[in-house]
Structures are given as structure tokens and as C-alpha cells.
LUMPASE-352226 format. One record per residue (C-alpha): residue number from 1; x, y, z. Coordinates in pm, 1 decimal, padded with zeros to 6 digits, always signed. Layout:
SITE NUM X Y Z
...
END
This chain:
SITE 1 +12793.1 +04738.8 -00991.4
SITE 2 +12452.8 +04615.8 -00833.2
SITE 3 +12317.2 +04717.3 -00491.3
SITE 4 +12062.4 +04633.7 -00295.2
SITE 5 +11993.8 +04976.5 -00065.8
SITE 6 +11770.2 +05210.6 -00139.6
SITE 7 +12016.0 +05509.9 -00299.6
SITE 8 +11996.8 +05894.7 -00355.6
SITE 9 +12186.3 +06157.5 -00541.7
SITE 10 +12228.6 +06492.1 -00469.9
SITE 11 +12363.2 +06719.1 -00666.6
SITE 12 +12478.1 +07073.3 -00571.1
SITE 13 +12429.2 +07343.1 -00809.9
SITE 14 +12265.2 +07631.7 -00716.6
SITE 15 +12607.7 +07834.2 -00670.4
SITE 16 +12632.3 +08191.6 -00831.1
SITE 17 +12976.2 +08066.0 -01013.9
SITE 18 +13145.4 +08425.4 -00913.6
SITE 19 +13465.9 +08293.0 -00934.6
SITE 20 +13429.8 +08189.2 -01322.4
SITE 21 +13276.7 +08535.3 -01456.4
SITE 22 +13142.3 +08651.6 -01795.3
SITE 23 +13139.9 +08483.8 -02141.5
SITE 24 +13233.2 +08739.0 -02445.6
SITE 25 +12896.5 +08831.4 -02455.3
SITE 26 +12858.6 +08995.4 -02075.4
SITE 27 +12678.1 +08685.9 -01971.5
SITE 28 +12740.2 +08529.6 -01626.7
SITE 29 +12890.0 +08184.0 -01674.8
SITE 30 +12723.9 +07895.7 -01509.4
SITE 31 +12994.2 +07684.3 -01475.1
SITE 32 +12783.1 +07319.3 -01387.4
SITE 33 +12640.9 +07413.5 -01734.9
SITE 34 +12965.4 +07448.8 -01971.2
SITE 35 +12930.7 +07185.7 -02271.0
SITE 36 +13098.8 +06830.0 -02207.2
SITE 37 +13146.3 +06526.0 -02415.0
SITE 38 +12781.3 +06607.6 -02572.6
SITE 39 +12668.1 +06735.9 -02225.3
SITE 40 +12764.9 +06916.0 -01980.3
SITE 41 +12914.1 +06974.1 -01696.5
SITE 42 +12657.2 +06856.2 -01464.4
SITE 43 +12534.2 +06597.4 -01702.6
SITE 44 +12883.4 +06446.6 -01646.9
SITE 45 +12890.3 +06440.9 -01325.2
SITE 46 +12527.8 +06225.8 -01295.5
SITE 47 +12653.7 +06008.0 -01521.2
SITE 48 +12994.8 +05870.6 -01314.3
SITE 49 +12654.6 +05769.3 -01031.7
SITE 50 +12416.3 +05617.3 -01261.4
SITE 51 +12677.1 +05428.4 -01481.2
SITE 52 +12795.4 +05252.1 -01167.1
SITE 53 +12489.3 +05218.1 -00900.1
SITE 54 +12125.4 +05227.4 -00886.4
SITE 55 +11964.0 +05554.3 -00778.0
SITE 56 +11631.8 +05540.4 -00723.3
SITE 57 +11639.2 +05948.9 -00646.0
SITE 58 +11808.6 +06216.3 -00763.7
SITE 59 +11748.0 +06597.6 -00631.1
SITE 60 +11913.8 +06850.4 -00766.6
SITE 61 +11945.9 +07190.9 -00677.9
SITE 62 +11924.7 +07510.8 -00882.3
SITE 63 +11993.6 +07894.2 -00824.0
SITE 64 +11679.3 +08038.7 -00633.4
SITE 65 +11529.4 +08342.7 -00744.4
SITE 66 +11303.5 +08634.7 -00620.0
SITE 67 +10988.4 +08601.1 -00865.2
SITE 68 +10827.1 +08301.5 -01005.7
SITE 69 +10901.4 +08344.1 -01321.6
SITE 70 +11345.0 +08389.5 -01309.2
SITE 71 +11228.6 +08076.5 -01077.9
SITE 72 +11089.6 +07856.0 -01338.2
SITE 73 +11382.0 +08005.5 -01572.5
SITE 74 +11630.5 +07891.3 -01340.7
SITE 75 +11476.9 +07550.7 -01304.0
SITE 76 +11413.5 +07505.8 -01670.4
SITE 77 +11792.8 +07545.1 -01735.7
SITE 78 +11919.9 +07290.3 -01472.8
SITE 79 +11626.8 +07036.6 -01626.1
SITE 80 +11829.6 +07123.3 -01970.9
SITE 81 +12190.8 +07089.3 -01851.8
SITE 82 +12127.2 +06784.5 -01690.2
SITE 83 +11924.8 +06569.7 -01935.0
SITE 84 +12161.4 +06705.2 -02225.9
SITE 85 +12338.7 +06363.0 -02194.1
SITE 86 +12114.1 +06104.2 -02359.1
SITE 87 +12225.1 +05888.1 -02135.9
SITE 88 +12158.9 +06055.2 -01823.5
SITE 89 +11770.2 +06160.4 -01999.5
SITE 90 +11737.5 +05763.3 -02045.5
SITE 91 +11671.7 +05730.0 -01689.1
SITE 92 +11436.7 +06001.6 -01600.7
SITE 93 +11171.7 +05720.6 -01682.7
SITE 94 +11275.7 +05480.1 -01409.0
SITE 95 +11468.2 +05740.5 -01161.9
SITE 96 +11305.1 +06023.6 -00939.9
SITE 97 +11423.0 +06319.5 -01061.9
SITE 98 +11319.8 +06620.7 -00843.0
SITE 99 +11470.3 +06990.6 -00846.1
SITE 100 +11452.4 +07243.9 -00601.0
SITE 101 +11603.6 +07605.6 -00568.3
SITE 102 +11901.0 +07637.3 -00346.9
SITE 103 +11916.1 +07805.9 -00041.6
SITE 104 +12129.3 +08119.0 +00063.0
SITE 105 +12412.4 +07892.2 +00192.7
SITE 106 +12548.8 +07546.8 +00067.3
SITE 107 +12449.4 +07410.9 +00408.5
SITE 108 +12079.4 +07503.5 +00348.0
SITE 109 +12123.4 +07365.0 +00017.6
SITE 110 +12153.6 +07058.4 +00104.3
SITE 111 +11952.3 +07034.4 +00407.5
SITE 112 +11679.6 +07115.5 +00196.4
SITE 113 +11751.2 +06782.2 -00028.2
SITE 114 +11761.6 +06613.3 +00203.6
SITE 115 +11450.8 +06675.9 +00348.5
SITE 116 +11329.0 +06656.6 +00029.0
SITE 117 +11430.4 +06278.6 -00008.6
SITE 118 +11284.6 +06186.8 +00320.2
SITE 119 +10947.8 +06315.6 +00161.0
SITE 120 +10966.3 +06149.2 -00131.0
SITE 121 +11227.2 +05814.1 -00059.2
SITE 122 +11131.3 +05763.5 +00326.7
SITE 123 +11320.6 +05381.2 +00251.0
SITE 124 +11628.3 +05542.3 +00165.7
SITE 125 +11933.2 +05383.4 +00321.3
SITE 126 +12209.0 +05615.6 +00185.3
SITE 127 +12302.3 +05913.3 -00008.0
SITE 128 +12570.0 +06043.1 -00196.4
SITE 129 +12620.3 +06458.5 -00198.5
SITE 130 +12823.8 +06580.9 -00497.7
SITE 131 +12977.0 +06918.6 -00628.9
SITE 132 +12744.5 +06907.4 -00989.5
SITE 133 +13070.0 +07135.6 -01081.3
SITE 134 +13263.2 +06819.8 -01023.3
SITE 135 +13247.2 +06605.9 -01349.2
SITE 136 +13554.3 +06421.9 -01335.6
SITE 137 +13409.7 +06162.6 -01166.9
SITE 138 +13495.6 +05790.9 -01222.6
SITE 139 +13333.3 +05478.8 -01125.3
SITE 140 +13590.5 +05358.4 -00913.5
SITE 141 +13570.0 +05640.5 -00657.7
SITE 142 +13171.9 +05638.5 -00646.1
SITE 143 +13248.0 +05221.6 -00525.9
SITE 144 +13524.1 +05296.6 -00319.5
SITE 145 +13262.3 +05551.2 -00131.7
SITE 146 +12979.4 +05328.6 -00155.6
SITE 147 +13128.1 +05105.0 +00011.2
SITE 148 +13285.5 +05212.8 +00269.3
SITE 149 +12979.5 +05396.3 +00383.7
SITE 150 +12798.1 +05076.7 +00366.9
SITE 151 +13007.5 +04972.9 +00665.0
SITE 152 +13124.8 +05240.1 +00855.2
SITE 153 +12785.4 +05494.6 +00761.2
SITE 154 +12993.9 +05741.7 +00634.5
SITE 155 +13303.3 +05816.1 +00346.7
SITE 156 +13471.4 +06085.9 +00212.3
SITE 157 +13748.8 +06057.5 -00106.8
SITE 158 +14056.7 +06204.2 +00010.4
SITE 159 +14404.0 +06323.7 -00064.7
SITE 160 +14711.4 +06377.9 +00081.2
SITE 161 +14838.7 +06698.1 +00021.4
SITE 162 +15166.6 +06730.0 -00178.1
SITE 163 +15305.1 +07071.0 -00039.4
SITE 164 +15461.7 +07095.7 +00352.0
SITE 165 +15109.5 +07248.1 +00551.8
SITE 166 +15155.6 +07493.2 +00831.0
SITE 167 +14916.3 +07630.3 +01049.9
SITE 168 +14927.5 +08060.7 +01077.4
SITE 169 +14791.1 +08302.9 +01298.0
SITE 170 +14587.3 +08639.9 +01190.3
SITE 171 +14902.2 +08772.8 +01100.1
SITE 172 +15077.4 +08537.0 +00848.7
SITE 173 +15305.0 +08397.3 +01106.1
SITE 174 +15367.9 +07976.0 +01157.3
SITE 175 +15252.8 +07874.2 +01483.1
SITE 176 +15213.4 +07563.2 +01385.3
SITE 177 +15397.4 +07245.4 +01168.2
SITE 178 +15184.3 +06996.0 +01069.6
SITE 179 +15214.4 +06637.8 +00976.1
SITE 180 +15119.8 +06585.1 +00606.2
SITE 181 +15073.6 +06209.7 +00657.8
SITE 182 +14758.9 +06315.0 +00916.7
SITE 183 +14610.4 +06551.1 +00664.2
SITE 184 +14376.7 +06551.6 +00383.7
SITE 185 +14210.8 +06732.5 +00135.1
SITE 186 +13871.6 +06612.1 +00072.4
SITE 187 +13654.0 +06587.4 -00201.5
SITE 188 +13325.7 +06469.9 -00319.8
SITE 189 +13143.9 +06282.0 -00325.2
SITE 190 +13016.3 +06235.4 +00084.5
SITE 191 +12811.2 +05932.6 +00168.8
SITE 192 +12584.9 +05892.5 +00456.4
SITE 193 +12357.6 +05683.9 +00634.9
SITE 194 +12056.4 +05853.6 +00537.9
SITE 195 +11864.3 +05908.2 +00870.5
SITE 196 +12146.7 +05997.3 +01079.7
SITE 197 +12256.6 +06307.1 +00814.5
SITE 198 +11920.1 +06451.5 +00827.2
SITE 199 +11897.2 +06421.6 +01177.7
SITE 200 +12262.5 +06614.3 +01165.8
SITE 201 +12101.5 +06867.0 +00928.1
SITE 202 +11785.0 +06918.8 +01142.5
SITE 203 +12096.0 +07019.4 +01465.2
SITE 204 +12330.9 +07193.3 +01209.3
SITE 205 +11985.8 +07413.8 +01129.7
SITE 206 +11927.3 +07483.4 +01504.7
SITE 207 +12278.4 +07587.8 +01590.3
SITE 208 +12446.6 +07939.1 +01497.4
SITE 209 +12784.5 +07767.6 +01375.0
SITE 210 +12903.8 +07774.8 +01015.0
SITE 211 +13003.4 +07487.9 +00861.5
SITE 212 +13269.3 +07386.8 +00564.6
SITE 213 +13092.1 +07078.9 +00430.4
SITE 214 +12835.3 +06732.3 +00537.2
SITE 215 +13129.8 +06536.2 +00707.2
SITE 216 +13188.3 +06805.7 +00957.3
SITE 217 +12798.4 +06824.2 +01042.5
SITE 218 +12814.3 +06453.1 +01048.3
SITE 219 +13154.2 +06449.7 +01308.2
SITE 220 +12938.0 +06744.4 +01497.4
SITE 221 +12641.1 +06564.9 +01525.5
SITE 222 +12635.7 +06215.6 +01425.2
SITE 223 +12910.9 +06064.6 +01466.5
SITE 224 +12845.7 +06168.3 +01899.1
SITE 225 +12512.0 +06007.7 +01891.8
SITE 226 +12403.4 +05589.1 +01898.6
SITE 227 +12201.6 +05425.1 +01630.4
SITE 228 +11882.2 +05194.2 +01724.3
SITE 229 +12107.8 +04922.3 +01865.2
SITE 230 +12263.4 +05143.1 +02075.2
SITE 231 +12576.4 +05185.0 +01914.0
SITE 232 +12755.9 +05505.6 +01817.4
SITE 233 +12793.7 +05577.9 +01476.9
SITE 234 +13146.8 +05566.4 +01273.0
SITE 235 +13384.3 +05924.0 +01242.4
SITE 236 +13391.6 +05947.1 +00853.0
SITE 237 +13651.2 +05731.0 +00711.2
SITE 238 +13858.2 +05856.5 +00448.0
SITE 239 +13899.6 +05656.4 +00112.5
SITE 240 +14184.9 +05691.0 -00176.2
SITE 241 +14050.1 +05999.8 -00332.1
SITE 242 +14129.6 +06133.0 -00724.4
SITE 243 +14342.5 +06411.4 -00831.5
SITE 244 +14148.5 +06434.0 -01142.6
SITE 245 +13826.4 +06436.9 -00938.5
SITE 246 +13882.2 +06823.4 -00967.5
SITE 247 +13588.8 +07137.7 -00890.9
SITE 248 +13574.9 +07365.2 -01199.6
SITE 249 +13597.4 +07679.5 -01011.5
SITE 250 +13787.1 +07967.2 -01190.5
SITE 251 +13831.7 +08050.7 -01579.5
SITE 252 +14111.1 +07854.1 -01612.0
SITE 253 +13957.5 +07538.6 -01540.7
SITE 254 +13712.9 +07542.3 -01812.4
SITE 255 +14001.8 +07480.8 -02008.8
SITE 256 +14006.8 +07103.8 -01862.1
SITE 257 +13650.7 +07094.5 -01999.0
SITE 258 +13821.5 +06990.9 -02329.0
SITE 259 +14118.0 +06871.8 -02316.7
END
């Protein structure tokens, strides 16, 4: 698919991975690093972007350490995971590559990338924020996001959920029934209008609230403000989503790695 706007990447992978654990060995398991069809996991999941749009950056984010040297460690291995794909190596010649060490939270994370981007791709238009432990990707959801985003200035893949959802109270009792047909589960990746999710990330800094991912920062403090023409920017809309766009996240997951 061509395009015309300026495009960035990020990918998020400076997560500890405590919910995968140890290899036989003792070793802690770094899940966005797990061999995958000749690369791995995080390989896989920059390949699904630059098999289907132009990027001219890509930032991606690593485990941050205490000492320069675990530092350069840690950055050495992400360089390795990522460009183990052949593919994914073949455009580190004609696409910005840049990696940075994660902050403490995955908000920081990602604030930090993006203010990375506006440093290095001031022309960029929008950006697409991704799980790296999320390498089911396909093409068709990175378009269907694309998209969207183009018009609206920001998208999120969703799902419906399957199972009945209630709402509980601190002690395990229903208060509340909800409507499955209003609900769903979200995934990534999250598109943006570039400027606007910075500006949310420069507000979402300043404030003491915690938040659960980009499109509630954007809802926060986006989607209440007006662009240049004086006209308020979209809510997030929702597009068909995957159920094999899955997050490796405990051991038994790794097990989808091959089959």
C-alpha cells in the first residue's frame, strides 16, 4: 500500500516480561525476543508495518538500565532482535531507526518516543504505537488503522468481547450489567495525528493520573481540544480488530510462537 504522509513506528519493548519467567537455564525470558519464522518476536511485529506502508521512522524502545554499560547491553540486544529478519535489516538503509531505553512506566515509554520523533521527523503526520510483543500482526489491520486515522486523527483495532461483562465493586459483587454490543477490547496498534498525541503526552506528563494506554490520553486530552482550523479533534474510532492479533504475555503463549 503507498502513502503519501510522513509515518512513524513505535515499538514498545522495554517491559521486564515478569509474567513469562525463566528459560531452563535460570535466565529471564525476554519475550519480544523469542525466535520467529527466522526472527523474532519483535522482528515480526516490524515487519506486518514495513511490508504494508512507508515508515520513514522507527523508535524503538529497550529495557533501561542503571550503568552504561547493562545500557549499551540492553540496547545491543534490541538492535539484534530486531534486524534478525533480513527483511526488516533491508531497510535500516533507507528507514530511521533510533532506540532509546524505556522509562519506569509504559506511559513514559512512549512519551519519550515520541518526543524523540518530533526531534528527529518534525514533518511527521502520523504514528502508529505497537506492543513489539505483538507479532501477529497482518497487513490488513495496519490499513484498516491507517486509514481511519487518516480521517478521523485517531484508530484503535477492536473487539467485541465474547463472554457476558459485568461491572463489580471492591468486594466481588455485580453492581453493574453491561451491554456487550457497547464494549470493546482493544488492541494495537493506536494511530494518531502526530502533533496532537505529543501535545496529549506533554498534559498526561503534567498531571498525577495513571493511565491504561495512548487512546485514553488522547480522549483526556485531545480529543477536548481544536486543531488549527478551529475544529475539535475526533474521539478514537474503533476499527474491526484481530483475534489472532494476540500479546505474548505468559509461558503459555510462547507456545503460539510455533505453531
Amino acid at each position: 500500500m503507498t502513502n503519501n504522509d510522513e509515518l512513524a513506528l513505535i515499538l514498545v519493548a522495554a517491559g521486564s516480561s515478569a509474567r513469562i519467567g525463566f528459560d531452563k537455564t535460570g535466565t529471564k525470558i525476554k519475550k519480544e525476543y523469542l525466535p520467529m519464522n527466522g526472527g523474532t518476536v519483535l522482528s515480526s511485529a516490524a515487519k506486518a508495518f514495513l511490508s504494508t506502508l512507508n515508515f520513514s521512522t522507527v523508535v524503538v524502545t529497550f529495557p533501561s538500565a542503571e550503568n552504561s554499560v547493562d545500557l549499551k547491553e540492553n540496547e545491543q540486544k534490541c538492535r539484534e532482535a530486531i534486524f534478525a529478519d533480513d527483511f526488516v535489516k533491508s531497510f535500516s538503509s533507507k528507514t530511521k531507526f533510533i532506540f532509546i531505553p524505556g522509562g519506569k512506566t509504559r506511559r513514559e515509554s512512549v512519551h519519550d518516543a515520541l518526543e524523540t520523533i518530533s526531534e528527529n521527523s518534525p514533518e511527521c503526520s502520523l504514528v502508529f504505537i505497537h506492543d513489539g510483543a505483538r507479532p501477529f500482526l497482518k497487513s490488513e489491520t495496519v490499513e484498516l488503522t491507517y486509514r481511519a486515522a487518516s480521517e478521523f486523527g485517531a484508530a484503535v483495532p477492536g473487539l467485541q468481547p465474547t463472554e457476558t461483562q459485568k461491572k463489580i465493586d471492591e468486594n466481588g459483587f455485580i453492581v453493574k450489567h453491561l451491554l456487550r454490543s457497547s464494549l470493546t477490547a482493544v488492541q494495537t496498534p493506536q494511530v494518531f495525528k502526530f502533533k496532537p498525541i505529543l501535545e496529549a503526552h506533554r498534559f498526561a506528563a503534567e498531571s498525577n493520573k495513571t493511565f491504561t494506554d495512548d487512546t485514553e490520553i488522547w480522549d483526556e486530552f485531545a480529543a477536548k481540544r481544536k486543531d488549527e482550523n478551529g475544529e475539535s479533534y475526533s474521539r478514537v474510532k474503533v476499527v474491526l480488530g484481530d483475534p489472532e492479533n494476540k500479546k505474548i504475555t505468559y509461558p503459555e503463549d510462547i507456545k503460539l510462537l510455533s505453531d
